[in-house]
N, C-alpha and C positions, 0 to 999 in steps of 0.2 A: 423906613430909610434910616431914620434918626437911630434904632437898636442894630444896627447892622444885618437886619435880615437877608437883603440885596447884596451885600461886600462892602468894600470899602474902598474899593479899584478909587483911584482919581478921575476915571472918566464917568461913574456914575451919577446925573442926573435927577433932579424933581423929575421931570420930563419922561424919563426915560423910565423910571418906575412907576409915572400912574401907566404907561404903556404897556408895561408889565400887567400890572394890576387888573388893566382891561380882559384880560386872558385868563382872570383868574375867576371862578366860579365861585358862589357864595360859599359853599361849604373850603374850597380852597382856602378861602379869607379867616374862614372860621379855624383851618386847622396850623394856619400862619400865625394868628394872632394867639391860639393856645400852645403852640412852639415857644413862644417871646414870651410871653405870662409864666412858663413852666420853668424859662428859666431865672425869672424875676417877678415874685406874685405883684410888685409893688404896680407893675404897670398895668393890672387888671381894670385899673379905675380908669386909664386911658382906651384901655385894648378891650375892653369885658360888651361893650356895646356895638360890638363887632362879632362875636363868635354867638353859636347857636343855640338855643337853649333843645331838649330832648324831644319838645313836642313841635321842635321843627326839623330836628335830624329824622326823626322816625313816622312820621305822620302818614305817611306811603300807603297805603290796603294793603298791600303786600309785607308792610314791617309788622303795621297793627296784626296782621294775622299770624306772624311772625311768633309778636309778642307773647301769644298766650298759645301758640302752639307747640313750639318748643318747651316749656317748665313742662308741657302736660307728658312732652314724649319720654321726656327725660324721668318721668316719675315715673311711667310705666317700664322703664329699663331700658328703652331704645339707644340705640348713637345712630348719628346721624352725617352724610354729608350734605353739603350746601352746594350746588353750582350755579356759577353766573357767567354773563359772555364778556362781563366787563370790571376790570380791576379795580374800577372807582369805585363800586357797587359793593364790591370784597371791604373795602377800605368802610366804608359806612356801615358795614355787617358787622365789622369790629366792635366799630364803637356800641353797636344796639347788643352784641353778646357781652360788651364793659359793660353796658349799664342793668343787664340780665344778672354778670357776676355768672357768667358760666365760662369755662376755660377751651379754648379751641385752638387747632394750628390752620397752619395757611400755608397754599402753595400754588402757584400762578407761572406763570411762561417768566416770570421774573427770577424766578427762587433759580439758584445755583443746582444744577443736574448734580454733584457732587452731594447735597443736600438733601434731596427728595429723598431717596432710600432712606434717611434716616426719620426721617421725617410720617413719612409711611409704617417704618417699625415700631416707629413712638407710639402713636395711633393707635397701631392693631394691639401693640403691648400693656398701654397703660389705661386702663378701664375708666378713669378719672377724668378725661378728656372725654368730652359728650359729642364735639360736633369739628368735623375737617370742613373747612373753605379751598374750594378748588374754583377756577378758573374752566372753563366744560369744555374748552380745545387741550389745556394743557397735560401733559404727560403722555400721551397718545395711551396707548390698549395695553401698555405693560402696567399699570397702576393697578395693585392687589390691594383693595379696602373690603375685607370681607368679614372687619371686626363691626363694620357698618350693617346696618337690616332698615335703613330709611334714606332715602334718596329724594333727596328735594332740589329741582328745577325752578330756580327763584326765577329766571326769564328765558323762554324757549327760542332755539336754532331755528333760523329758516332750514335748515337742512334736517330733518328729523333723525337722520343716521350720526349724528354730531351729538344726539341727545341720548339715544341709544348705546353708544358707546361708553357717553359718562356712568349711563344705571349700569354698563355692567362691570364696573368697579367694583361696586358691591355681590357681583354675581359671579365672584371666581372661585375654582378648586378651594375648599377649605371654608365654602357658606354653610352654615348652620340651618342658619333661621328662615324663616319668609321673609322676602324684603317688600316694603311697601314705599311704590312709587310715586311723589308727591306731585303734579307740576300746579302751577302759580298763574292762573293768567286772568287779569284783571277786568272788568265788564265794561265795557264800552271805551277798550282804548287796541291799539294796534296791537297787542297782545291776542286779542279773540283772532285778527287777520292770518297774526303767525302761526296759532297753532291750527286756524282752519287749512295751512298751506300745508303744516304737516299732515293733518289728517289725509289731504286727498293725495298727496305722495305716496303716504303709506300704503292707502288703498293701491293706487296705480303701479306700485312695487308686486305688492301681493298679487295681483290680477296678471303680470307679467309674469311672474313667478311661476304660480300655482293656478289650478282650476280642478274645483272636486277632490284637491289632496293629491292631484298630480302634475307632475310639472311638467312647461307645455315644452313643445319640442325649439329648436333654435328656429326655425322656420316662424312658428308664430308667436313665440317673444320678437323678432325683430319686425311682424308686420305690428306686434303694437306699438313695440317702440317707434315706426314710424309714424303711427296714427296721434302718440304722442305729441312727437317732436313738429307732425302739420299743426295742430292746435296750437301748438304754443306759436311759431308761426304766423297763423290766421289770426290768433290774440294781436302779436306784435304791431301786426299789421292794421290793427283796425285801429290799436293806441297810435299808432303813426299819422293815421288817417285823423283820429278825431284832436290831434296837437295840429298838423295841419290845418284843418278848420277853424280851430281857437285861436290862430294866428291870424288867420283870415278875414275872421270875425273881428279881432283887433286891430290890425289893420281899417280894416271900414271905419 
């Protein structure tokens, strides 16, 4: 409050900024207080017991594997994109490619549409840049990264066709190479959930689709799809049932 972080409006508040602060997550705090520090090293000595040291920014299975995955791609000649479903995630990916010392751009549902094209041409242009940060809804299907041959899925779409679109950034008119598809999913946390949902999507797509290499007529795609849509149904219904019960049970 005291550096001006919050403003300096007259109706600003003690009060009003720990309320603030309540909202702010750890790493928030940590990128507020290296905001104020950045622009005054002197107040490190007040602010420096506040902000994060690297083996708390990156500590994740996912970053450690990060770590030492990317130097390895990068010597073998790869570039790479990175997709995540969430910006805060892009924003810490930052700092773990600063503290790598390898150079990257970024572009997310935020970045200005006037921008992206160039952004995109940078990329595919300048061989020096090793790795794009994307956002894995952003751009929709017109994003041409075909200077990329590694596709890495830092956290997977319930929707597995949201995942499939991102890899085929790297799969457009003008690919070279083999691309090799990475995803990330961690052991024993809701990660193993989501990509088991995709998996049996994919199957129950496929199985709609195709049978023996031919595809089945509209008549029995639509009895599966209803055989589908009862299950999920019958699911719904039984989770209905057993909240039900666990109400009941509380209640007693």
């Amino acid at each position: 409050m005291n550096y001006g972080y919050f403003g300096n409006d007259a109706s600003l508040t003690l009060g009003l900024v720990k309320e603030e602060l309540d909202k702010f997550s750890d790493y928030d705090i940590h990128c507020a207080c290296e905001e104020m520090i950045s622009e005054n090293s002197a107040r490190r000595q007040l602010l420096g017991k506040y902000t994060l040291l690297q083996d708390d920014l990156f500590s994740s299975s996912k970053f450690v594997r990060l770590r030492h995955l990317l130097p390895d791609l990068i010597k073998k000649g790869h570039r790479m994109l990175i997709f995540s479903q969430w910006t805060k995630v892009l924003d810490l990916m930052l700092n773990l490619l600063g503290s790598l010392e390898l150079s990257c751009l970024r572009l997310d549902g935020s970045t200005p549409v006037s921008e992206r094209q160039a952004l995109i041409d940078k990329f595919n242009n300048d061989q020096s840049i090793p790795v794009f940060l994307l956002s894995t809804r952003a751009g929709g299907m017109g994003l041409n990264l075909t200077a990329a041959d590694v596709c890495i899925l830092h956290d997977l779409d319930f929707n597995p066709f949201n995942d499939l679109q991102a890899e085929d950034r790297c799969h457009r008119i003008g690919q070279t190479k083999p691309v090799t598809i990475i995803k990330m999913v961690t052991q024993g946390t809701v990660d193993e959930d989501i990509y088991s949902i995709q998996e049996r999507k994919a199957r129950m797509n496929k199985a709609i689709m195709e049978e023996n290499g031919k595809k089945k007529s509209k008549k029995e795609s639509e009895e599966l799809c209803a055989i589908a849509l009862n299950a999920v149904e019958n699911f719904k219904r039984s989770k209905e049932d057993d909240e039900t019960e666990a109400i009941d049970l509380t209640s007693t």
